[in-house]
C-alpha positions in Angstrom: -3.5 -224.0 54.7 -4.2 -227.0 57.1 -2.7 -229.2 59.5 -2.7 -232.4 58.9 -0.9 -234.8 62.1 -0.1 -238.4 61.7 0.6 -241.4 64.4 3.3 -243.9 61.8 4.7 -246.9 63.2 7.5 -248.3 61.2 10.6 -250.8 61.0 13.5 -249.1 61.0 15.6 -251.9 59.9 15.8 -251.0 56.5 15.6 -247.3 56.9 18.9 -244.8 57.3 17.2 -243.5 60.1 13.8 -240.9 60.5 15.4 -237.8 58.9 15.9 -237.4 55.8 19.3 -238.2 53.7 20.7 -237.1 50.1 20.5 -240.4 48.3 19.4 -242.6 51.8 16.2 -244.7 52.3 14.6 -242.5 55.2 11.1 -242.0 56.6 10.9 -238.6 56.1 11.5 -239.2 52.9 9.5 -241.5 51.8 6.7 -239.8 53.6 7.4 -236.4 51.6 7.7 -238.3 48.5 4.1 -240.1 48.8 2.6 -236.9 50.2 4.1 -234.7 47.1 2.4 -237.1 44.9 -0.9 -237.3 46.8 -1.3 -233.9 47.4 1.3 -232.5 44.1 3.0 -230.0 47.0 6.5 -229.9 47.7 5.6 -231.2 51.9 8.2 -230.8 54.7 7.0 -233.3 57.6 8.2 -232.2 60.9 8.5 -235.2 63.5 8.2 -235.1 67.5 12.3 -236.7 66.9 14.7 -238.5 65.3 15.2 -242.2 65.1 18.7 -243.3 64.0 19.1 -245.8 62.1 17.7 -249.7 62.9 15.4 -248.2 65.4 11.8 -249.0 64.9 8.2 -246.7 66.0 5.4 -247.3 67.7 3.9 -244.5 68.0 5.8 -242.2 66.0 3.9 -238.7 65.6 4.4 -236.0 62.7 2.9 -232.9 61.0 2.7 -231.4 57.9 0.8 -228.7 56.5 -1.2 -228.8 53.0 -3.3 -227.0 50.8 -4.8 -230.0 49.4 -9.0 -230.6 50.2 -8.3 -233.9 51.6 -10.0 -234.2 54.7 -7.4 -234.9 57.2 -9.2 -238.5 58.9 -8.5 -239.8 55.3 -4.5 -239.6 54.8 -3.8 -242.6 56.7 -6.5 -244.8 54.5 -4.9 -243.1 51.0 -1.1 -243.1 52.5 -1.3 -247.1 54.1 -2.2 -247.9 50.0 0.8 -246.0 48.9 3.8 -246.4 51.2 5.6 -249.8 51.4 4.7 -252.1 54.6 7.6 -251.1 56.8 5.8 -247.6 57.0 2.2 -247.8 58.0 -0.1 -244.7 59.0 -1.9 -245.5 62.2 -4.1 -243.0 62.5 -4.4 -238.7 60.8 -6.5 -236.0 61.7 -6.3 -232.1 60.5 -5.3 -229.9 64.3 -5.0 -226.6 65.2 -2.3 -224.6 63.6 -0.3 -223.9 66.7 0.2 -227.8 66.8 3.8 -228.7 66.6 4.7 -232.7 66.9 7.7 -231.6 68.6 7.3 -228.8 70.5 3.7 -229.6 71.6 5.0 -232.6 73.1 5.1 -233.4 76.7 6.6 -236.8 76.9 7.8 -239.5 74.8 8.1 -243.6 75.7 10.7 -245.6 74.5 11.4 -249.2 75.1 14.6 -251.3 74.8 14.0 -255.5 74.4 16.6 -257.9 74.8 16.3 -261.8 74.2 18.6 -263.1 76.6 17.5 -267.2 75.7 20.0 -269.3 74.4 18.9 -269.5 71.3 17.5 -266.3 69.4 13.6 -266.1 68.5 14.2 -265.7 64.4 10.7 -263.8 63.9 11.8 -261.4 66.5 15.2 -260.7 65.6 14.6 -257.5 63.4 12.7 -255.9 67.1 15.2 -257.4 69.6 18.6 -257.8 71.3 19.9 -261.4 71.4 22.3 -261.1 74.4 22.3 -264.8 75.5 23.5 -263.8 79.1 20.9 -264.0 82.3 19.9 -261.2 83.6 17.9 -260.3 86.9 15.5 -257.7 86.2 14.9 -256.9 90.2 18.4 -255.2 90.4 18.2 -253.5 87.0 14.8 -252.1 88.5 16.7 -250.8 91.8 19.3 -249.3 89.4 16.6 -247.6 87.3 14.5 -246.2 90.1 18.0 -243.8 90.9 17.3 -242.7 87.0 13.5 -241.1 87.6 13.7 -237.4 88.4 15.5 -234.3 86.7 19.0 -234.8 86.3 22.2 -233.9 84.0 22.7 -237.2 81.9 26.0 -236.7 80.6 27.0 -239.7 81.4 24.3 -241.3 79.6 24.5 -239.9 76.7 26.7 -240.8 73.2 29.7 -237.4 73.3 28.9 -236.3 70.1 25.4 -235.3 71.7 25.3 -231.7 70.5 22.7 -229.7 72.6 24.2 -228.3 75.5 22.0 -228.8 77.9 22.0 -231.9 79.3 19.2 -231.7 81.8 16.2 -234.4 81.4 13.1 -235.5 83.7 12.7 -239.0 83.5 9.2 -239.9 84.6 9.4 -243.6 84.4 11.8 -246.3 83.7 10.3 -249.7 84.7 12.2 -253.4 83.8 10.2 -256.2 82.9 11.2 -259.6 82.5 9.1 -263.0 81.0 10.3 -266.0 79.2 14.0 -264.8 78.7 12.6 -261.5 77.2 13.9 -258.6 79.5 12.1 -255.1 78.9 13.4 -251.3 79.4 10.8 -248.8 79.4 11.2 -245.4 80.2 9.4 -242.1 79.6 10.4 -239.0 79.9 10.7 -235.3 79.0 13.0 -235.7 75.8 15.9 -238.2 75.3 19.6 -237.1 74.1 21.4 -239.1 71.3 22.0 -242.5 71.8 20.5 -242.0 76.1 18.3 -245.0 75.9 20.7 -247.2 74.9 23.6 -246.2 76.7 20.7 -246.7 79.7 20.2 -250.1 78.0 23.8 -250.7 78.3 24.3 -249.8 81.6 21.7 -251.5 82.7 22.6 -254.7 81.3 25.8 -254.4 83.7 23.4 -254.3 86.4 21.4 -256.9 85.6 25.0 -259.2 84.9 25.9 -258.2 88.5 29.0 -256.2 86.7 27.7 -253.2 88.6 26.0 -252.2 92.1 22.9 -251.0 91.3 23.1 -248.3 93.5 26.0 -246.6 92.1 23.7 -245.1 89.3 24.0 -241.3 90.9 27.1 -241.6 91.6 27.5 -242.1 87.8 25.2 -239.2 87.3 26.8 -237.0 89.1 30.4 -238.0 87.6 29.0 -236.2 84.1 31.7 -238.8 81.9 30.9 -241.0 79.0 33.5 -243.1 80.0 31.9 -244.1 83.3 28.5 -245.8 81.6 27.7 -249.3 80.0 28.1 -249.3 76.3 25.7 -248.1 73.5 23.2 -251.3 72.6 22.6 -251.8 69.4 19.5 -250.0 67.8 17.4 -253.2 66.8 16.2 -253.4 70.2 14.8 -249.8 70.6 10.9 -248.3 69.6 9.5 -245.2 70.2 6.3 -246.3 72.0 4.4 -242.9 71.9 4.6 -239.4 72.4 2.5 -237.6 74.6 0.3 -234.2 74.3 -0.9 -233.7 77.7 1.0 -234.0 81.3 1.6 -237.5 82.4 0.3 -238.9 85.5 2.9 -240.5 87.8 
């Protein structure tokens, strides 16, 4: 048996999230479903996380292991010919077998966009907020610097999060802001459900001047749901990349 790992970038829009569903449109899926016919194996594809549904990938990276003598630099030029063009195959490559895309991983990057111009860009829509409301990306910046370090993000996180411990590092979380376009990114040590965009959400106050920016571990500490922005929608979230290696800060 080999080892096959592949870098996907997708749009979720049209997707019922990464995991696979009974009767739902679903990368893992659709993945498994090219693979069994490419390779004629029953494959189980084991990501580095779930997307939910609407949420889009970058940098997306996943396993599987095969019997099949494909070499494993030539799965992303057979699989890009078979899957349809919201699910492309960046790069593959066979990897040790102790690789896992999950727990192998050090780090993954998401980032949040919101188009906060009056009117919405229509070729963008699918990868973007429109939340036609000025925002001032220096204040959401001194909010997010309170988020970087290793802290209990309960308050952050959507209550029907069910791991129980709530502890993260957050490496990175850095706001950009050009042309109306106001950018989120953040990196760190794993993510509970719905974190980035209740960080998105909570943010957004910030940036509306709805909240100090410095009351952010004060809200950490408080561990309550209740206390956060709300959860943005998912159009406006991608998984950047997932990383294999410590990274530099």
């Amino acid at each position: 048996m080999k080892k096959i790992q592949l870098i996907i970038s997708y749009d979720g829009t049209d997707f019922a999230g990464y995991q696979r569903q009974p009767e739902q449109r679903t990368v893992q899926g659709t993945l498994e479903e090219a693979l069994k016919r490419l390779t004629g194996e029953e494959i189980h594809i084991h990501g580095s996380g779930r997307t939910d549904a609407g949420v889009h990938a970058l940098g997306q990276v996943c396993h599987f292991e095969t019997a099949s003598p494909i070499p494993g630099e030539k799965y992303a030029y057979i699989l890009r010919k078979m899957l349809p063009r919201d699910l492309v195959i960046r790069f593959s490559q066979e990897v040790s077998i102790d690789f896992h895309s999950r727990k192998s991983a050090y780090w993954k990057t998401y980032r949040y966009s919101i188009d906060t111009n009056r009117v919405p860009n229509v070729f963008m829509r699918r990868f973007q907020t429109h939340d036609p409301i000025p925002l001032d990306p220096f204040l959401m910046q001194e909010a997010a610097n309170y988020l970087v370090g290793t802290h209990v993000f309960t308050s952050l996180c959507s209550t029907k999060t069910v791991v129980p411990d709530h502890r993260r590092t957050i490496y990175r979380c850095n706001i950009r802001g050009d042309q109306g376009i106001v950018s989120i990114e953040v990196s760190g040590s794993g993510f509970l459900y719905n974190m980035v965009r209740i960080i998105a959400g909570t943010l957004v106050e910030v940036g509306r001047g709805e909240r100090d920016p410095h009351s952010i571990p004060a809200l950490l500490r408080a561990c309550d749901r209740r206390l956060a922005g709300p959860t943005y929608p998912p159009e406006g979230l991608t998984l950047v990349e997932v990383g294999y290696a410590p990274l530099e800060v």
